[in-house]
C-alpha positions as CSV (number, residue, x, y, z in Angstrom):
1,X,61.3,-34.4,-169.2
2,X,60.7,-38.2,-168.3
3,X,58.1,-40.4,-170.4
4,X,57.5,-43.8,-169.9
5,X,55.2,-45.7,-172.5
6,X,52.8,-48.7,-172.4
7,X,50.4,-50.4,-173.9
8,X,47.6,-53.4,-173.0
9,X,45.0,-54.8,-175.5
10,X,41.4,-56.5,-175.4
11,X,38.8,-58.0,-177.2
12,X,35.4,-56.6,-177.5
13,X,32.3,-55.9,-179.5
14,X,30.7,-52.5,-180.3
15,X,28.2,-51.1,-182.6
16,X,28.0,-47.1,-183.0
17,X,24.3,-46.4,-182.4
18,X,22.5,-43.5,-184.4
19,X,25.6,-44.3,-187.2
20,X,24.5,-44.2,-190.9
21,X,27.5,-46.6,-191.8
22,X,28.3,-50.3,-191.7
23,X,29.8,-49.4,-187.9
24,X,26.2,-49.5,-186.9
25,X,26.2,-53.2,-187.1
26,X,27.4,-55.5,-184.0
27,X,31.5,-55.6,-184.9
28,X,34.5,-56.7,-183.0
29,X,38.4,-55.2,-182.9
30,X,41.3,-56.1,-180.9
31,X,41.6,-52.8,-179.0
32,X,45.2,-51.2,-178.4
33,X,46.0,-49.0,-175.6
34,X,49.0,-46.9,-175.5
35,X,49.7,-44.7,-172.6
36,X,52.4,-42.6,-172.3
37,X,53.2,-40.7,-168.6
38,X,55.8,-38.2,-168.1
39,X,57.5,-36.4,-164.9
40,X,60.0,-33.7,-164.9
41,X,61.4,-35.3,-161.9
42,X,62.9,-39.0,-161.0
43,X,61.9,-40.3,-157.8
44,X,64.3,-39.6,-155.1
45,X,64.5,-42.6,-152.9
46,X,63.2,-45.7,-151.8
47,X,62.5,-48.9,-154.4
48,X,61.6,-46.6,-157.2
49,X,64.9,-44.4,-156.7
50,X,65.7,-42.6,-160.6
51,X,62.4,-44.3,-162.2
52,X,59.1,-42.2,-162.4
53,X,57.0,-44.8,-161.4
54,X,57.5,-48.5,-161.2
55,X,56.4,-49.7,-165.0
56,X,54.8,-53.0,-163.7
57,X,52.6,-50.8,-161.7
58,X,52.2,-49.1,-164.9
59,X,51.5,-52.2,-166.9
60,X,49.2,-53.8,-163.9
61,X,46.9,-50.4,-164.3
62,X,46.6,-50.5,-167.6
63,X,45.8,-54.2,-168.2
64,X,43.3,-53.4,-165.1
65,X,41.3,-51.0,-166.9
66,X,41.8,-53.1,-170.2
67,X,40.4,-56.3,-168.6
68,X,37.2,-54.4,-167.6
69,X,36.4,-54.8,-171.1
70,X,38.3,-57.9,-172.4
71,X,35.3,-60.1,-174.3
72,X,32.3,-57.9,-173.2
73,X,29.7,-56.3,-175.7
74,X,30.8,-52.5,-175.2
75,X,27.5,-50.4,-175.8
76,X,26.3,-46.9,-174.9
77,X,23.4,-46.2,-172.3
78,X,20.3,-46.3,-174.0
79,X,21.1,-47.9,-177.3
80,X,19.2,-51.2,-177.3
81,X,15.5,-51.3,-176.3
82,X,15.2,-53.0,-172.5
83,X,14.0,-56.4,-173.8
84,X,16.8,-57.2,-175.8
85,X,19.3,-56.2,-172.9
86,X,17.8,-58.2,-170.7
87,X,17.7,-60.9,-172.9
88,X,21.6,-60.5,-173.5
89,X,22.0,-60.4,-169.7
90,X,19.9,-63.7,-169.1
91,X,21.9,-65.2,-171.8
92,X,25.2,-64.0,-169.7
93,X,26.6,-62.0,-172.1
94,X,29.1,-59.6,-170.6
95,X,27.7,-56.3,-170.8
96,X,29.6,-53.0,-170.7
97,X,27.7,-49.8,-170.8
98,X,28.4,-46.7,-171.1
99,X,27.4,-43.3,-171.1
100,X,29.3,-42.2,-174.1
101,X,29.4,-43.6,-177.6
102,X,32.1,-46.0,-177.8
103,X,34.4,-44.7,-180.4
104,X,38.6,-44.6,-180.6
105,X,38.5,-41.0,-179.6
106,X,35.9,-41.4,-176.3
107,X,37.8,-44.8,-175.4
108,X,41.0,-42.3,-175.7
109,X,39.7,-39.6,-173.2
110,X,38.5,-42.7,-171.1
111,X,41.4,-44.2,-170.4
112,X,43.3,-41.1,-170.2
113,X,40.9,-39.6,-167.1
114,X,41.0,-43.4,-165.5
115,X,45.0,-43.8,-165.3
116,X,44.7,-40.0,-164.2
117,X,42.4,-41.2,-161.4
118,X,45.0,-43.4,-160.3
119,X,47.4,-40.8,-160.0
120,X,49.4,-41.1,-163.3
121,X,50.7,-37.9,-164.6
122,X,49.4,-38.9,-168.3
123,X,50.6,-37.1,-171.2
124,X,49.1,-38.8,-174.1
125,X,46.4,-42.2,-174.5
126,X,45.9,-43.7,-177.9
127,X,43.4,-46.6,-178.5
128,X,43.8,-48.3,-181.7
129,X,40.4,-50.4,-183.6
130,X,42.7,-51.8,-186.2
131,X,46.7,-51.7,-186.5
132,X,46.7,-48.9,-188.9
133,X,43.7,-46.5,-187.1
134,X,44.0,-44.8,-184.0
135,X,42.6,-41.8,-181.7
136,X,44.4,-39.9,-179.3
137,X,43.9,-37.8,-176.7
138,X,46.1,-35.5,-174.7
139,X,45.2,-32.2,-172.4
């Protein structure tokens, strides 16, 4: 078996709403992504002859789906009343909703299903909040 590994980072702001905890107040990290691909086979021919995939398509994927995010205000559908989001929008904030609370281990799956998406054979995505603290997920 064949693994390639990456990773892509961003800035962003989150609060966990319905938390009893101080991660219910309006925080930032420096989000890691790692994601890890694997093939049992090496490509046969053409440019990518003996590699699984190209890794700067790789890399240009994953900073894709990282950028998306990069200095927004990540938040899950439904967890500020209408007035203040609209307030935050005519302020241009940048604005990322979800429909999932935006913890490590949903940001995991997320990224996970999104390089899947894009045809990736995925083995493993791990999003770090801090250097020491990280989810995974893996099917």
């Amino acid at each position: 078996m064949y693994f390639l590994k990456t990773e892509n980072s961003f800035d962003a702001a989150h609060f966990l709403w319905g938390y009893d905890g101080k991660c219910r107040n309006l925080h930032g990290h420096r989000w890691r992504v790692t994601a890890e691909i694997g093939s049992e086979a090496l490509e046969a021919e053409g440019q990518t002859r003996d590699m699984v995939v190209d890794f700067g398509d790789l890399k240009r994927d994953l900073k894709d789906l990282c950028g998306y995010f990069d200095h927004s205000l990540i938040l899950e559908t439904g967890s500020l009343r209408q007035e203040t989001l609209a307030a935050l929008r005519e302020d241009r904030f940048l604005i990322r909703e979800l429909p999932f609370r935006p913890t490590a281990e949903r940001f995991a799956r997320y990224f996970y299903e999104k390089l899947s998406e894009r045809g990736y054979s995925v083995r493993r995505v791990e999003v770090y909040e801090t250097p020491s603290n990280c989810a995974a997920y893996e099917e």
